[in-house]
N, CA, C and O atoms as a Maestro MAE file, in Angstrom:
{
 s_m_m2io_version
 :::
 2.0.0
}

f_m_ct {
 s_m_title
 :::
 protein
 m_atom[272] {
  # First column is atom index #
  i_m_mmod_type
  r_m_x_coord
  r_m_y_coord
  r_m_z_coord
  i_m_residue_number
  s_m_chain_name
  s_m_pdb_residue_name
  s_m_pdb_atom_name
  i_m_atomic_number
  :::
  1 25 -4.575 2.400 11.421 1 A "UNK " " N  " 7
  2 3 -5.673 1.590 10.964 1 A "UNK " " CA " 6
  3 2 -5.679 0.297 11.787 1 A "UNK " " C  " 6
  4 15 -5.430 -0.746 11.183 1 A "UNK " " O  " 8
  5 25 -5.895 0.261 12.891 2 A "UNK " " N  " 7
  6 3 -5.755 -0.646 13.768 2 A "UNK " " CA " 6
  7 2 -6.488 -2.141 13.416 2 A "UNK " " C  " 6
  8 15 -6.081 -3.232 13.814 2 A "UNK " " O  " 8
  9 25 -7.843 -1.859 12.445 3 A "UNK " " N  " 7
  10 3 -8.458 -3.671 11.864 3 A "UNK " " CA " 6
  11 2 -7.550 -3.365 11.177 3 A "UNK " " C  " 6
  12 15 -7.977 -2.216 11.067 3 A "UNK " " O  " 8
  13 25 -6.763 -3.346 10.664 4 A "UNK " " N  " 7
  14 3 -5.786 -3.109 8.726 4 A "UNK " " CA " 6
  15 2 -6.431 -2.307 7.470 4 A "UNK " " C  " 6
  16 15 -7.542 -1.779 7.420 4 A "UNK " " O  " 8
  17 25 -5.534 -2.357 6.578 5 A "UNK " " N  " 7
  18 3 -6.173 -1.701 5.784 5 A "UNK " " CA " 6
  19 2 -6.653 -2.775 4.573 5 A "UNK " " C  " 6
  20 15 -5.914 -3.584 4.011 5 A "UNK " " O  " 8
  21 25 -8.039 -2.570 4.334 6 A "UNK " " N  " 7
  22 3 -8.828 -3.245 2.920 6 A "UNK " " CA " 6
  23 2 -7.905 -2.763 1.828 6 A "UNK " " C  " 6
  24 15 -7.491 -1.611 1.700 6 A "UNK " " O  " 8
  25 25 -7.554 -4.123 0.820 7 A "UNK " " N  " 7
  26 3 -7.901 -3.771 -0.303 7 A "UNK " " CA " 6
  27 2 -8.539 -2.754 -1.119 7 A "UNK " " C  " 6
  28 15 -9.765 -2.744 -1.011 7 A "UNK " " O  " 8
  29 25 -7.933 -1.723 -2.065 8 A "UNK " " N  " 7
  30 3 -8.813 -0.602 -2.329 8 A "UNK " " CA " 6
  31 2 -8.856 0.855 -1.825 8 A "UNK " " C  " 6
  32 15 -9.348 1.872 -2.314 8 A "UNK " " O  " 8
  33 25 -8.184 0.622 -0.698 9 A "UNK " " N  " 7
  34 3 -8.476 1.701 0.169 9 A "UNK " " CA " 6
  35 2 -7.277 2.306 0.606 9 A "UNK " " C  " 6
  36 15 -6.585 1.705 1.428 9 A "UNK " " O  " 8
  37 25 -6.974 3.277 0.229 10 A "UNK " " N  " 7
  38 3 -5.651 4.373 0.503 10 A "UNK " " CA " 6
  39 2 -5.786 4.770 2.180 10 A "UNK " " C  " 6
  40 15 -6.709 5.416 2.676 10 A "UNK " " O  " 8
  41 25 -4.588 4.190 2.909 11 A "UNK " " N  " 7
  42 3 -4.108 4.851 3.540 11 A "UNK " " CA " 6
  43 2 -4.586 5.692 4.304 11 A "UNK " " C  " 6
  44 15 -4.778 6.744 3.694 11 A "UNK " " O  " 8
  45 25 -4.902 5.747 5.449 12 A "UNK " " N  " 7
  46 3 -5.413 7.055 6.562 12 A "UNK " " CA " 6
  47 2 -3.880 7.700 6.569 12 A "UNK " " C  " 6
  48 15 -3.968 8.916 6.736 12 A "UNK " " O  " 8
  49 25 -2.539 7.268 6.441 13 A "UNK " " N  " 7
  50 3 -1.573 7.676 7.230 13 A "UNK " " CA " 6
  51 2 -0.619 8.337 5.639 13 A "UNK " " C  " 6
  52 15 0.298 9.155 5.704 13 A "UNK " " O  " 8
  53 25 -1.010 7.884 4.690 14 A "UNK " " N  " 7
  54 3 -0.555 9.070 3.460 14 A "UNK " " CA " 6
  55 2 -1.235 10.146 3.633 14 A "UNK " " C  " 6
  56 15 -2.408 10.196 4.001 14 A "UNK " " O  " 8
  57 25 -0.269 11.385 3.280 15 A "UNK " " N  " 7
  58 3 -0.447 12.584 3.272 15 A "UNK " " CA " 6
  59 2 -1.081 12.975 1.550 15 A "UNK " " C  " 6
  60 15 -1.409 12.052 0.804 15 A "UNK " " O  " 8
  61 25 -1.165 14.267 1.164 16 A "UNK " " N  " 7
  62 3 -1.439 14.526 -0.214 16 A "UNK " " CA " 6
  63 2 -0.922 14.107 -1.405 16 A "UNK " " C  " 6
  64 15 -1.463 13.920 -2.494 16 A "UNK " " O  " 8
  65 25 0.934 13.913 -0.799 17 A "UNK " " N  " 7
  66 3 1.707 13.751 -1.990 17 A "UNK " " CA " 6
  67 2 2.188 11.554 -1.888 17 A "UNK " " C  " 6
  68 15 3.107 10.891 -2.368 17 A "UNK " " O  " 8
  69 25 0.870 11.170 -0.945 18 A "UNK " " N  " 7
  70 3 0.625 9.904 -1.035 18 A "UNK " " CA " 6
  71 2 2.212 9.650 -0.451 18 A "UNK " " C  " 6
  72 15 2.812 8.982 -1.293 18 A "UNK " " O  " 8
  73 25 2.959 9.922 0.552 19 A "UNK " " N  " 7
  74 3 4.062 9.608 1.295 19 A "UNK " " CA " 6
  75 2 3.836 9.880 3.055 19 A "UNK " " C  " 6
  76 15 3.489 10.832 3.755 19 A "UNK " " O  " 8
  77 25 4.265 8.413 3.285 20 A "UNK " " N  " 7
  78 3 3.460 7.879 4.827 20 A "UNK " " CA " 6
  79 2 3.913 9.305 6.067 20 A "UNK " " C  " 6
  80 15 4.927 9.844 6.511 20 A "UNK " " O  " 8
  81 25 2.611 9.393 6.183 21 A "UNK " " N  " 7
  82 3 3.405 9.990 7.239 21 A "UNK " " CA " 6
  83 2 3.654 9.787 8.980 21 A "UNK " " C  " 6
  84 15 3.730 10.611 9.891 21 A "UNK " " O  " 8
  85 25 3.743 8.175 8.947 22 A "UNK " " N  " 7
  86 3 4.389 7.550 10.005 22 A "UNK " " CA " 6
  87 2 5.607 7.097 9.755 22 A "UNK " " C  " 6
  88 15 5.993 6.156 10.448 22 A "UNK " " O  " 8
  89 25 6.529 7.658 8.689 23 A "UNK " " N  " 7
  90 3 7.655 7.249 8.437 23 A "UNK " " CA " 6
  91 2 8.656 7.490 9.414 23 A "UNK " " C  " 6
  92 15 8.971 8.677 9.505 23 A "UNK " " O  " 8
  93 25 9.274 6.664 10.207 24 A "UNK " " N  " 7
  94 3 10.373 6.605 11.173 24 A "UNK " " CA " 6
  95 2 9.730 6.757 12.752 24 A "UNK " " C  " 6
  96 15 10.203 7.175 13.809 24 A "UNK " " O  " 8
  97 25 8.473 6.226 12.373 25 A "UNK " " N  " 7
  98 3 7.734 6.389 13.701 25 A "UNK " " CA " 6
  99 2 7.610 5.666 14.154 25 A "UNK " " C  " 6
  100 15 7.126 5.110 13.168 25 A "UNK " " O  " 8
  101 25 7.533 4.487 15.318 26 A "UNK " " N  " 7
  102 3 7.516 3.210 15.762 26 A "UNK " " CA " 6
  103 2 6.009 2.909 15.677 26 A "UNK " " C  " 6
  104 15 5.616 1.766 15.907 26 A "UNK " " O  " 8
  105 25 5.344 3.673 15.426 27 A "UNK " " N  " 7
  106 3 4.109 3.109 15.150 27 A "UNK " " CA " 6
  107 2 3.614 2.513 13.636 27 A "UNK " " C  " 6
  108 15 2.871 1.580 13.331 27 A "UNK " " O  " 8
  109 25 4.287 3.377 12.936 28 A "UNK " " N  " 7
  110 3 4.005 2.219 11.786 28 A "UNK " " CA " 6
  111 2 4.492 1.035 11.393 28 A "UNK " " C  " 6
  112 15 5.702 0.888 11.221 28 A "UNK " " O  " 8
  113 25 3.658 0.102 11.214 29 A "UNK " " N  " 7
  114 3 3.203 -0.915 10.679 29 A "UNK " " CA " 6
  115 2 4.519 -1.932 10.382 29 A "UNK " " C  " 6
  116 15 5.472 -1.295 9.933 29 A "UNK " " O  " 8
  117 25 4.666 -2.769 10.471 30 A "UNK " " N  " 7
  118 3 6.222 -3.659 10.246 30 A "UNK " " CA " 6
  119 2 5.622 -3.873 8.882 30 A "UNK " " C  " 6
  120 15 6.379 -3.346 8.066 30 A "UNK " " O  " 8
  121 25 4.684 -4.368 8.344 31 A "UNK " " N  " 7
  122 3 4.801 -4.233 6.687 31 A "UNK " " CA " 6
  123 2 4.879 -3.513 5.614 31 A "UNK " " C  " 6
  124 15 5.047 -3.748 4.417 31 A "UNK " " O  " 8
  125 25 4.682 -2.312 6.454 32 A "UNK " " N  " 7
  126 3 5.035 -1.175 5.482 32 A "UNK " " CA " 6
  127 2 7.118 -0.860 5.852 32 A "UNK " " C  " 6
  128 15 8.117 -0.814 5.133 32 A "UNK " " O  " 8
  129 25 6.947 -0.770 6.805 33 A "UNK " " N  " 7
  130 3 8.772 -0.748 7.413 33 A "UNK " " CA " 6
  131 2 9.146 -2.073 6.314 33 A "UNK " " C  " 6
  132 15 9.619 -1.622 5.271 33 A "UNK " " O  " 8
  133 25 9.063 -3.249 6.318 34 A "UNK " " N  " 7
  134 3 9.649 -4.381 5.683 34 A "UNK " " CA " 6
  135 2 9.447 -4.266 4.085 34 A "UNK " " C  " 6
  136 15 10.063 -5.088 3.406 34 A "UNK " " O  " 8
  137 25 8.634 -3.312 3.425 35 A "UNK " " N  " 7
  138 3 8.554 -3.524 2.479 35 A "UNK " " CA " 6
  139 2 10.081 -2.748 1.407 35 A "UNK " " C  " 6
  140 15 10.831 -1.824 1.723 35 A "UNK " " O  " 8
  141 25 10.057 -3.605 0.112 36 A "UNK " " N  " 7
  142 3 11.444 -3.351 -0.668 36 A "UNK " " CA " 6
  143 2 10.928 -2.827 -1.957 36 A "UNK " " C  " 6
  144 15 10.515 -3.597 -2.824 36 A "UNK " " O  " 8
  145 25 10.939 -1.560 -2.104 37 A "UNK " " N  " 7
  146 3 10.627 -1.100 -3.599 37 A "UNK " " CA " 6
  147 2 11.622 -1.492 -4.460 37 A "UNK " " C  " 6
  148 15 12.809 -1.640 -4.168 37 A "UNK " " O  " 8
  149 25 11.209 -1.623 -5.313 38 A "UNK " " N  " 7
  150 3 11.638 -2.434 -6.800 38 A "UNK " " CA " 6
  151 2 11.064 -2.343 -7.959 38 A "UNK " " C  " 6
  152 15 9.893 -2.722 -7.933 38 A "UNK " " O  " 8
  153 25 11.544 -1.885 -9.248 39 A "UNK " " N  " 7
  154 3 11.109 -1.622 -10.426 39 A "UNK " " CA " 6
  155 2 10.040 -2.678 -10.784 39 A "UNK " " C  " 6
  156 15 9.137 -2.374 -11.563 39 A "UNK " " O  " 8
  157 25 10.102 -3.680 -10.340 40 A "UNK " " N  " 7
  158 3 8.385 -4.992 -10.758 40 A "UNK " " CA " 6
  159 2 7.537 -4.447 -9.682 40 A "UNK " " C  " 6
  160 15 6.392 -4.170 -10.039 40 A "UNK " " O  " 8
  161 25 7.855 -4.214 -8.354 41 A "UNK " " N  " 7
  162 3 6.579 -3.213 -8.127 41 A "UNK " " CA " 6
  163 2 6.013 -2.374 -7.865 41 A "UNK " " C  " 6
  164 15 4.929 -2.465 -7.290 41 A "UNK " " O  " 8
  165 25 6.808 -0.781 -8.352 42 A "UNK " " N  " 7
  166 3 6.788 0.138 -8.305 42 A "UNK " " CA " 6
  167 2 7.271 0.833 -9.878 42 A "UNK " " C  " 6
  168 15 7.467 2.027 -10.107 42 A "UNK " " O  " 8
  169 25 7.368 -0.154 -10.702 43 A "UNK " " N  " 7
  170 3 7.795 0.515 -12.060 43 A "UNK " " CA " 6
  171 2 8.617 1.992 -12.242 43 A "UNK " " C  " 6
  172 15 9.702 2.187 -11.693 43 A "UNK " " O  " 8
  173 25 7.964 2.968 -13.063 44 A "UNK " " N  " 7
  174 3 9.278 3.838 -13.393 44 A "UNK " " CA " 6
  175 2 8.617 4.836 -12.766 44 A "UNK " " C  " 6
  176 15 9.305 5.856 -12.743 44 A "UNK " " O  " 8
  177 25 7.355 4.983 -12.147 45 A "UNK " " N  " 7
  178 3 6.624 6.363 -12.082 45 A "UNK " " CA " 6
  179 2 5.659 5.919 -10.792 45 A "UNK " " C  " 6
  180 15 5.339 4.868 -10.236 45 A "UNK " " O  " 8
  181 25 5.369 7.438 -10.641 46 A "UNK " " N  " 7
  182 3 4.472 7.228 -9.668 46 A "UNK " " CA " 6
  183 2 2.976 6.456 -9.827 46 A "UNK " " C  " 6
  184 15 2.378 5.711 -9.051 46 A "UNK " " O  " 8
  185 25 2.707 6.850 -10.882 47 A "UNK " " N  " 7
  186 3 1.006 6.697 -11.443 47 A "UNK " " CA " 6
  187 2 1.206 4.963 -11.902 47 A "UNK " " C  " 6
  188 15 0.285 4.176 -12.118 47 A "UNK " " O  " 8
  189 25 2.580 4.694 -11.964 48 A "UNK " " N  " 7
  190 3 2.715 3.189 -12.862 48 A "UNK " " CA " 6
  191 2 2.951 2.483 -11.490 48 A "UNK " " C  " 6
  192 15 2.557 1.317 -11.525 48 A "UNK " " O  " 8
  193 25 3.560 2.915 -10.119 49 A "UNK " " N  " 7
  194 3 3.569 2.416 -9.180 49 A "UNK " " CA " 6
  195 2 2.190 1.883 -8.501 49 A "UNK " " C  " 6
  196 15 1.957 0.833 -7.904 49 A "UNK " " O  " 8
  197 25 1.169 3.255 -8.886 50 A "UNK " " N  " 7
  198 3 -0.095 3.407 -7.960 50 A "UNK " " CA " 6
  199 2 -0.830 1.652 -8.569 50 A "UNK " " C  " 6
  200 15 -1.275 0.712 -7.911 50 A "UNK " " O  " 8
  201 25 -0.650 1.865 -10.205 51 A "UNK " " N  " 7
  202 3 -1.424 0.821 -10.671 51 A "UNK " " CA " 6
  203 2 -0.918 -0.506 -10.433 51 A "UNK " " C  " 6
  204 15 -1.681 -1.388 -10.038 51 A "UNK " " O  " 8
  205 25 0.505 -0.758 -10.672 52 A "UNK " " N  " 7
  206 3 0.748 -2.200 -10.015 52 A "UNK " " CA " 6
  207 2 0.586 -2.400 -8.469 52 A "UNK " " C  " 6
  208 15 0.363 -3.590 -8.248 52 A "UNK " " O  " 8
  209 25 0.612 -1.832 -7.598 53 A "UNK " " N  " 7
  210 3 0.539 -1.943 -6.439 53 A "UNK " " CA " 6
  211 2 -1.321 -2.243 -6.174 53 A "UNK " " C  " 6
  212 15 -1.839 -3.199 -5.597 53 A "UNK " " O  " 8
  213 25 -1.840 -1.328 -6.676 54 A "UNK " " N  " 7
  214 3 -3.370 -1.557 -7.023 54 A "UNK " " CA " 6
  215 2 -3.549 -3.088 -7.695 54 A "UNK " " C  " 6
  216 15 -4.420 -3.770 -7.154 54 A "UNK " " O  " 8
  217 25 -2.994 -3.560 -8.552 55 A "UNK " " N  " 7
  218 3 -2.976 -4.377 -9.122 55 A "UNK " " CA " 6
  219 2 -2.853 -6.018 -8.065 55 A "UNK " " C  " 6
  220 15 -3.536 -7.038 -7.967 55 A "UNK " " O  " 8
  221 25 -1.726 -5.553 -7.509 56 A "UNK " " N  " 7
  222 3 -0.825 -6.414 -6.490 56 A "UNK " " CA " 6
  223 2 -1.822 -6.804 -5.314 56 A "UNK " " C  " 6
  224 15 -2.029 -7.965 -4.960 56 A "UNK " " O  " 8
  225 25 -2.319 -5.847 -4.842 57 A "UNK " " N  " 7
  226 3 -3.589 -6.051 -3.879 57 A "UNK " " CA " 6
  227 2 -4.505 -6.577 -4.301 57 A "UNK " " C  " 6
  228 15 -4.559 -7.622 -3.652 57 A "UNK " " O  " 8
  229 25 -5.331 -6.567 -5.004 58 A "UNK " " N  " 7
  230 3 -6.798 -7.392 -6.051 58 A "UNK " " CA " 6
  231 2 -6.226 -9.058 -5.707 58 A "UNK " " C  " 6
  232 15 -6.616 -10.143 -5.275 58 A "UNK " " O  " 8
  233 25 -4.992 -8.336 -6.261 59 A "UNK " " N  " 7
  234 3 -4.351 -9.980 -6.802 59 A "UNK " " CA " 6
  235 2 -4.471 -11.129 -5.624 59 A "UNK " " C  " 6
  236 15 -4.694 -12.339 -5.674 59 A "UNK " " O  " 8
  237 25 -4.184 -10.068 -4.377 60 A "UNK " " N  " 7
  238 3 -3.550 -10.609 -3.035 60 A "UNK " " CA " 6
  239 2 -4.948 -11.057 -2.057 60 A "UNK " " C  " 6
  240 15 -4.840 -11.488 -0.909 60 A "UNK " " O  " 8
  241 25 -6.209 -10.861 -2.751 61 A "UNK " " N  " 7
  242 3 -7.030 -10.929 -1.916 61 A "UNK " " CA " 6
  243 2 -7.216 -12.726 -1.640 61 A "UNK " " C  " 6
  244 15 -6.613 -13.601 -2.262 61 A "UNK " " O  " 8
  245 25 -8.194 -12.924 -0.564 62 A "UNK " " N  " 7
  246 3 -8.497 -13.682 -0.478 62 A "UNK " " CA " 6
  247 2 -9.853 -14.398 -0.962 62 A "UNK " " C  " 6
  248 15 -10.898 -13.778 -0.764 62 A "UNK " " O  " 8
  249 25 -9.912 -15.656 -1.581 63 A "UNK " " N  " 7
  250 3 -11.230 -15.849 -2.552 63 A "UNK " " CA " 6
  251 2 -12.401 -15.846 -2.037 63 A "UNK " " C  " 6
  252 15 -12.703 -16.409 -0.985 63 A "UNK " " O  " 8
  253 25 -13.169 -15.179 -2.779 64 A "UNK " " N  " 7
  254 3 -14.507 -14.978 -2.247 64 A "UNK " " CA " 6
  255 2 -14.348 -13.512 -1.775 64 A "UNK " " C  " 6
  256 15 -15.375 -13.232 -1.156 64 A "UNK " " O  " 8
  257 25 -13.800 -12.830 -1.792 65 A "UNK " " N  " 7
  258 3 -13.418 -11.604 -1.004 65 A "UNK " " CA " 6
  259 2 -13.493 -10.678 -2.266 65 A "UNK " " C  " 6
  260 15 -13.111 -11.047 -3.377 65 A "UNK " " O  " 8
  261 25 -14.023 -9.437 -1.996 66 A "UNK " " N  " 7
  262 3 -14.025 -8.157 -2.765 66 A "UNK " " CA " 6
  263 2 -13.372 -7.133 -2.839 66 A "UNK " " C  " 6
  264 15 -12.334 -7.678 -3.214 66 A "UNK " " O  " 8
  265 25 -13.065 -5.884 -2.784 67 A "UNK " " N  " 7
  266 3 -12.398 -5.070 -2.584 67 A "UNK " " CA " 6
  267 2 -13.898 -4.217 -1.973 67 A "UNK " " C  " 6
  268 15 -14.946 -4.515 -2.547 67 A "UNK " " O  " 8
  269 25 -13.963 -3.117 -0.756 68 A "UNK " " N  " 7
  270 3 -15.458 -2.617 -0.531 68 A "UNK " " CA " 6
  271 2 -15.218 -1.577 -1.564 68 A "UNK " " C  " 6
  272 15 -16.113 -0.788 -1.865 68 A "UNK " " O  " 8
  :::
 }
 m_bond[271] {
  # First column is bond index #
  i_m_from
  i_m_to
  i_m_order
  :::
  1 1 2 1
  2 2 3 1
  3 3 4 2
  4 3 5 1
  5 5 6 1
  6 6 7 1
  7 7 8 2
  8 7 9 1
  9 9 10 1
  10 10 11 1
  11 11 12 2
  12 11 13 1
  13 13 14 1
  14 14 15 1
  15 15 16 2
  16 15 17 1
  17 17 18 1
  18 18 19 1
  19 19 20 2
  20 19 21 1
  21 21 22 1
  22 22 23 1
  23 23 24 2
  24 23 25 1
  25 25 26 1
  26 26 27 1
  27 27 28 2
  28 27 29 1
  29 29 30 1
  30 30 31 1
  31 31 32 2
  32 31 33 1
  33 33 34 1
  34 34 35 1
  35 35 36 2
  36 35 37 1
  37 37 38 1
  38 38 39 1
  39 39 40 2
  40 39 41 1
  41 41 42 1
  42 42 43 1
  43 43 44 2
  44 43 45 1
  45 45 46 1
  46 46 47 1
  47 47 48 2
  48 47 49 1
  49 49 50 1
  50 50 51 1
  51 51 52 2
  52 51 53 1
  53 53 54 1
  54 54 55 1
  55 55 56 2
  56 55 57 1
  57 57 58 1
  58 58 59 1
  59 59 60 2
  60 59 61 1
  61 61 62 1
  62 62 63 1
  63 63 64 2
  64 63 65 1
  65 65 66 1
  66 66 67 1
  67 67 68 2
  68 67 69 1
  69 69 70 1
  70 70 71 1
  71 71 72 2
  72 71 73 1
  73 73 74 1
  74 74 75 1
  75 75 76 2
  76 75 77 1
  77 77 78 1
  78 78 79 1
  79 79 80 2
  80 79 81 1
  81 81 82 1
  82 82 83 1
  83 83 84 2
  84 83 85 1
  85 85 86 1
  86 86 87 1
  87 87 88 2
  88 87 89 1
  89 89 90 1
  90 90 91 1
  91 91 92 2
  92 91 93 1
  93 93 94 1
  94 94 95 1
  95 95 96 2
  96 95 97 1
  97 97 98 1
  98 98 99 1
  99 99 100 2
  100 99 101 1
  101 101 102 1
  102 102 103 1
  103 103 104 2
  104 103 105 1
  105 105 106 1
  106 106 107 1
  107 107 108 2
  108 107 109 1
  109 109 110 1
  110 110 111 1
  111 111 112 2
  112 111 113 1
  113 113 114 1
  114 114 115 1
  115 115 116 2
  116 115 117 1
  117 117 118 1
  118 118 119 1
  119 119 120 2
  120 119 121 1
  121 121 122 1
  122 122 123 1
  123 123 124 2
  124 123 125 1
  125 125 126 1
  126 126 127 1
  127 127 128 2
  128 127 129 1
  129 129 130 1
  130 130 131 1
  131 131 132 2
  132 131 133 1
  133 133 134 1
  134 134 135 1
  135 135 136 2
  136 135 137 1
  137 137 138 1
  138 138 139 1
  139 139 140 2
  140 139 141 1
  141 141 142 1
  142 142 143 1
  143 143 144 2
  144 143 145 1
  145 145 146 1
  146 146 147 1
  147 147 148 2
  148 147 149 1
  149 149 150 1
  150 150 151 1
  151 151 152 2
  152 151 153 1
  153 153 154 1
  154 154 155 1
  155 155 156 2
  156 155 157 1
  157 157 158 1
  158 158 159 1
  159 159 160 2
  160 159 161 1
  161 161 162 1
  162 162 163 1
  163 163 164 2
  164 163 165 1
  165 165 166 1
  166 166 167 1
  167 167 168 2
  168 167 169 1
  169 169 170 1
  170 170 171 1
  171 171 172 2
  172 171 173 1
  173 173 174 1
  174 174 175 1
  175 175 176 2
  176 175 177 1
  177 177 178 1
  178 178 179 1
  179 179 180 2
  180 179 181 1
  181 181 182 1
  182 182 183 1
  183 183 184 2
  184 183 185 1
  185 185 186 1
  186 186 187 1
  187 187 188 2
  188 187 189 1
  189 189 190 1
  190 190 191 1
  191 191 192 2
  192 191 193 1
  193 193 194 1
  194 194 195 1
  195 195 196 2
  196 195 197 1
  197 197 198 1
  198 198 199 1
  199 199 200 2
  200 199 201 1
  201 201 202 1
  202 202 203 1
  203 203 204 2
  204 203 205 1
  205 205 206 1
  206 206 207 1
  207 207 208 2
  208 207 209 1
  209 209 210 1
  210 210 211 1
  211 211 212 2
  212 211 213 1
  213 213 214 1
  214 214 215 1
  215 215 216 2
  216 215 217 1
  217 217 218 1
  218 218 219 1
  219 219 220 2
  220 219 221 1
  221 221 222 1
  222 222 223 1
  223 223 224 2
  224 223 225 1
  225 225 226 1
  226 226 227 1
  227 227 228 2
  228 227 229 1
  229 229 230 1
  230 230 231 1
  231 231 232 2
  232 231 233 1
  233 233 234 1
  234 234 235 1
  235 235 236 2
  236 235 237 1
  237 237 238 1
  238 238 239 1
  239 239 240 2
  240 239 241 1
  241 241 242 1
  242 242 243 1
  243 243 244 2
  244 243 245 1
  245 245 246 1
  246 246 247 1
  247 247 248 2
  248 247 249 1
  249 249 250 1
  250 250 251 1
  251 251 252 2
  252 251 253 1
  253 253 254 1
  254 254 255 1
  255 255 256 2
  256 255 257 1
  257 257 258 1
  258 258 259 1
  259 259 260 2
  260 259 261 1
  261 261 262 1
  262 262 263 1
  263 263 264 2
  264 263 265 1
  265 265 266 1
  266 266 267 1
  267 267 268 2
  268 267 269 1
  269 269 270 1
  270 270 271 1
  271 271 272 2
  :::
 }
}
């Protein structure tokens, strides 16, 4: 996703079961490589992950800004 990825918007590089599939590839992304899962934001489940992380992004936008 070379502009980045919007708010809202899943991933060109998740597969079906929503797991990257540029994992260990030098092409992906240093913020996805740097990132630290952790029970505050990834909770106990997948579907509880999807929503705080969903959550986490809204949150993260910048004002005046939407999700498209």
């Amino acid at each position: 996703m070379p502009e980045g990825k919007a708010a809202g918007i899943v991933c060109v590089h998740l597969d079906e079961q929503r797991r990257c599939r540029l994992f260990g590839d030098p092409r992906r992304p240093a913020a996805c490589g740097d990132f630290q899962a952790s029970v505050e934001v990834c909770g106990s489940s997948p579907e509880q992950a999807i929503t705080i992380l969903d959550q986490l992004e809204m949150d993260s936008l910048p004002d005046g800004r939407s999700v498209p």
